[in-house]
C-alpha positions in Angstrom: 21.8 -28.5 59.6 18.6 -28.2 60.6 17.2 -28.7 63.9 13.5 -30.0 65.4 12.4 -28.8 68.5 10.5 -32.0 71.2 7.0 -31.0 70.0 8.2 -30.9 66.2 10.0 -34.2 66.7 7.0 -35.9 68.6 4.6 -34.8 65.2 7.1 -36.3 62.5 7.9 -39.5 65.1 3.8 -39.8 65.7 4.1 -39.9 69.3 3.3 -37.2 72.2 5.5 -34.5 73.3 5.6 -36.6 76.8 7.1 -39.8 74.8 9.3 -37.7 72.8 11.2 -35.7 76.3 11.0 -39.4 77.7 12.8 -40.4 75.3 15.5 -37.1 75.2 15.3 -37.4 79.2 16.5 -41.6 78.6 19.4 -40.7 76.7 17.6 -42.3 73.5 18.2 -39.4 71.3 20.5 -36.7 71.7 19.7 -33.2 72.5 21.1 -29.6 72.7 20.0 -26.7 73.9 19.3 -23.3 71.5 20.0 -19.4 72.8 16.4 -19.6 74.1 17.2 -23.1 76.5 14.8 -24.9 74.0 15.9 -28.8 73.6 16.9 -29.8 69.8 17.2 -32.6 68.4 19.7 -32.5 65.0 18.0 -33.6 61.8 20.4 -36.2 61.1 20.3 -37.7 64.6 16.3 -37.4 64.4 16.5 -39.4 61.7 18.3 -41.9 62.7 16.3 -42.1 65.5 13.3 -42.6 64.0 14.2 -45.7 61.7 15.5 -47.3 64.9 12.0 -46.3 66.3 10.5 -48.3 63.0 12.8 -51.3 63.4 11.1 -51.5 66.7 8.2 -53.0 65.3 4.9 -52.3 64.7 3.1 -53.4 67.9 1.5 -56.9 65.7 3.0 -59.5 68.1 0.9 -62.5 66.1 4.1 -63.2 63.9 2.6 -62.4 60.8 5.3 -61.3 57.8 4.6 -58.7 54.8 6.9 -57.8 52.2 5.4 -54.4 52.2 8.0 -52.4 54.5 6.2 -48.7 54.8 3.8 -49.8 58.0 1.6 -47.0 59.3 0.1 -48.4 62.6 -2.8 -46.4 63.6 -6.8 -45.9 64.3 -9.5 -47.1 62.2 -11.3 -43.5 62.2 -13.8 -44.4 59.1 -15.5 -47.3 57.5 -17.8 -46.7 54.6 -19.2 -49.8 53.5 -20.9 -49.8 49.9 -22.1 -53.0 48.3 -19.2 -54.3 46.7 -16.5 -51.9 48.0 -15.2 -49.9 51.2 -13.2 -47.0 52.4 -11.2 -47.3 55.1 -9.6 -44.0 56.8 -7.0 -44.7 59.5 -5.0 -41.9 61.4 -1.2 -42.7 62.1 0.3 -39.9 63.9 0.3 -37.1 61.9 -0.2 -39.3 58.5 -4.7 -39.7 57.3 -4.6 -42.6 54.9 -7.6 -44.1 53.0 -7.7 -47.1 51.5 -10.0 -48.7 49.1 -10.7 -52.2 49.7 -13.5 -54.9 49.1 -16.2 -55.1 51.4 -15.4 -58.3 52.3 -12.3 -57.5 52.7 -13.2 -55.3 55.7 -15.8 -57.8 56.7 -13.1 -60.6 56.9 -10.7 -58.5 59.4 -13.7 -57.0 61.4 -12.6 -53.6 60.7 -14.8 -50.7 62.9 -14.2 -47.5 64.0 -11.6 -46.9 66.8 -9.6 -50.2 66.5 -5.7 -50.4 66.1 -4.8 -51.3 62.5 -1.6 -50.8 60.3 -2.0 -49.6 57.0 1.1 -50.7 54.8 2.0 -48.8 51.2 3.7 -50.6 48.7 4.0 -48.2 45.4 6.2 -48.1 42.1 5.8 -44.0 42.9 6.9 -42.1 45.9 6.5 -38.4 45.6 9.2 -36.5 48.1 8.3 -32.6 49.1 10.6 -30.0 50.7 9.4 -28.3 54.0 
């Protein structure tokens, strides 16, 4: 089974290094140590762990319900704003999504550069890649 090291688990959980040995430190998720004293975390209990991290919510404490269930919360890092449409570009953890949207779209939530915002997939295709 394979095995992620703090720093690999903090990049696929979005969160810092610090969070991630908080967490391993709390008894959260369980560690082990390798021949080298590195702390690992198993695949299958860092995957557990990280839909109990999603089930945690999203940070949106206004009540507000979507049947869209893949939830990226992240930074507005872009807005390009063209007469009709937009391009939004928002960094969550490691994941850069764009979205296409109206412009009034973007007008109507006040979107700008360097404000928290969840971008939420909802496809008929999901493409899945081995690392």
């Amino acid at each position: 089974m394979q095995s992620y090291t703090i720093g690999q688990a903090a990049r696929l959980l979005g969160v810092s290094p610090d969070t991630a040995r908080r967490w391993a430190d709390a008894g959260r998720v369980a560690t082990h140590r390798d021949e080298a004293g590195r702390r690992l975390i198993d695949g299958r209990d860092l995957a557990a762990f990280s839909i109990e991290v999603a089930q945690g919510g999203t940070g949106e404490e206004d009540g507000s319900y979507t049947s869209a269930r893949n939830a990226f919360p992240g930074i507005v890092t872009a807005v390009k704003l063209g007469d009709v449409a937009a391009q939004v570009e928002i960094q969550a953890g490691p994941h850069r999504l764009v979205s296409l949207l109206t412009r009034e779209a973007v007008e109507e939530l006040g979107l700008e550069v360097g404000m928290q915002a969840t971008a939420r997939v909802k496809s008929t295709s999901v493409h899945i890649d081995r690392v």
